[in-house]
C-alpha positions in Angstrom: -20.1 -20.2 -29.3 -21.3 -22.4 -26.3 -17.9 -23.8 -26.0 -16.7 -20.3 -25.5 -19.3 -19.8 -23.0 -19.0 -23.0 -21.1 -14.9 -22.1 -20.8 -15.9 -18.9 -19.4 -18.4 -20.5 -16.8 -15.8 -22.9 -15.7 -13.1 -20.3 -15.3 -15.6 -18.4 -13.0 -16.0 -21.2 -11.0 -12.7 -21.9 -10.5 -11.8 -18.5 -9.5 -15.0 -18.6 -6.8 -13.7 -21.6 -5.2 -10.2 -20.5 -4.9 -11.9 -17.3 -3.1 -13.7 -19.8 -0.7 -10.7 -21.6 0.0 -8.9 -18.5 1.2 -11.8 -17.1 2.7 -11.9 -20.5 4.8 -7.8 -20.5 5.7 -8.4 -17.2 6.8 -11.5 -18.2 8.8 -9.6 -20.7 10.5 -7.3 -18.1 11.5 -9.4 -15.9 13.4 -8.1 -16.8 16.9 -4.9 -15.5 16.0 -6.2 -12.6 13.9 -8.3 -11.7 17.7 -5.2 -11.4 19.6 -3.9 -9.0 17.0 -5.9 -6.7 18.7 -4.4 -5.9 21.3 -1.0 -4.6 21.1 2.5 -6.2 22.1 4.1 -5.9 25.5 6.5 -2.6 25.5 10.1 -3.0 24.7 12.8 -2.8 27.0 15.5 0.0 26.7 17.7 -3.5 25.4 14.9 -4.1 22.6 13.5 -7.1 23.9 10.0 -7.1 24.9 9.1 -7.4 28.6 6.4 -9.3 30.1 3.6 -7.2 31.3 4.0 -9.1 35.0 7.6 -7.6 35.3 6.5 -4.2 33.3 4.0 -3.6 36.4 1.9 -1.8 34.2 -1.8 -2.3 34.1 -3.4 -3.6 30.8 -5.1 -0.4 28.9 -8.2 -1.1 30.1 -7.2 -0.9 33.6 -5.7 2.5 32.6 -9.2 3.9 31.0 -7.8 3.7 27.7 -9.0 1.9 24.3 -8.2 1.6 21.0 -10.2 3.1 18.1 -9.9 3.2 14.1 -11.1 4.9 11.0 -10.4 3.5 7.6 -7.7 5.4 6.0 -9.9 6.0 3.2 -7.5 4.8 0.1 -8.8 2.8 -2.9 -7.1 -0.5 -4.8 -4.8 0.7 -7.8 -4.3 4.4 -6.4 -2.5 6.5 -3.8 -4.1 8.7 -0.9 -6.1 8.0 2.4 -5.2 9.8 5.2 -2.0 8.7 6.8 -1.2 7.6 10.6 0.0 11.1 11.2 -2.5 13.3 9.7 -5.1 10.8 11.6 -3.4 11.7 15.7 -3.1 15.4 14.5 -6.6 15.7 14.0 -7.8 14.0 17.3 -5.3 16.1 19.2 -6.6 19.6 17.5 -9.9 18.3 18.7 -8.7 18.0 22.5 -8.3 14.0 22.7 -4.5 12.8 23.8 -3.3 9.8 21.6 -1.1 7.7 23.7 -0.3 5.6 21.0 -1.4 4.9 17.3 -0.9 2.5 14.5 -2.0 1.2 11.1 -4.0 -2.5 10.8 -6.2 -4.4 7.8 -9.7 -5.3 8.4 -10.0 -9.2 8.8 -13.4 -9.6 9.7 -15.0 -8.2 6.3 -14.6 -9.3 2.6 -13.4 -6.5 -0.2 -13.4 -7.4 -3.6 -10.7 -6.8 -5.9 -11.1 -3.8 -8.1 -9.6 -0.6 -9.1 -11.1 2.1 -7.0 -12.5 -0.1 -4.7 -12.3 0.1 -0.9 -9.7 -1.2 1.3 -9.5 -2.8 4.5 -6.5 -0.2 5.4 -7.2 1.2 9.3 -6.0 3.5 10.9 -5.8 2.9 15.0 -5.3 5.2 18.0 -5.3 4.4 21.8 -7.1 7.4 23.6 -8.7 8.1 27.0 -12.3 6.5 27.3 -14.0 9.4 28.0 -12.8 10.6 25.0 -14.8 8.0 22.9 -17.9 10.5 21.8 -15.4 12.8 20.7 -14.0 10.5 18.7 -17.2 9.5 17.4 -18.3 12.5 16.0 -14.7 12.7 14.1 -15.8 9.6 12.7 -13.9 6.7 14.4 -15.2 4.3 16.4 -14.3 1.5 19.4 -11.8 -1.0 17.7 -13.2 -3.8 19.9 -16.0 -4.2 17.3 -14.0 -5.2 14.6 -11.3 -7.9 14.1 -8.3 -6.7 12.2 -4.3 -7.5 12.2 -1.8 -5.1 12.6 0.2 -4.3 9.8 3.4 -1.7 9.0 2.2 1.3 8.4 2.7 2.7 3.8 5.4 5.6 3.9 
């Protein structure tokens, strides 16, 4: 009986410091994981992306525009969550213009795995900033107080 136990104790331990370790590689990746948040420079007509210098464009801020997010709401082991397009339809019935949306991972918070258990999934939209307490009371709030990757979007 204790041997069972202290085989059990050790494979618990093991499993928490193989947690740490990835917690910490992805720790040290945060500078990357920042810039993730803001999105690529547009692509040319030829595919290839542009540099914002020759684009002429001004950076979204400059516009008056920034990003926000909602979780999609799905759980581990199961289908559902709203998707990316159900997301823009409802900010547009509700008067805000999405200029552009898409879908990104939380990297800035832990989830443990478990069936039915939350996700880090996101959901994020580029809208006007005087927009933003619409957007609130939908439920989404300013992207720029989270850290998160972007990621392709489930079909």
């Amino acid at each position: 009986m204790k041997n069972t136990l202290l085989i059990l104790l050790l494979a618990l331990a093991v499993t928490a410091c193989g947690q740490r370790a990835d917690k910490s590689a992805g720790a040290a990746q945060a500078p990357e994981n920042e810039t993730a948040q803001k999105p690529a420079p547009e692509a040319s007509a030829t595919g290839q992306e542009t540099p914002a210098a020759e684009q002429g464009t001004q950076t979204d801020e400059q516009r008056g525009l920034l990003w926000i997010f909602r979780t999609r709401g799905n759980r581990q082991c199961q289908d559902g969550g709203m998707s990316l397009k159900e997301s823009s339809a409802m900010l547009a019935d509700n008067g805000i213009a999405v200029h552009e949306s898409l879908c990104g991972v939380r990297t800035d918070l832990d989830y443990s795995t478990q069936c039915g258990g939350p996700t880090g999934d996101l959901l994020l939209h580029l809208i006007e900033n005087n927009a933003l307490n619409d957007a609130l009371d939908l439920g989404y709030g300013p992207a720029e107080q989270i850290q998160y990757e972007k990621v392709d979007c489930p079909e």
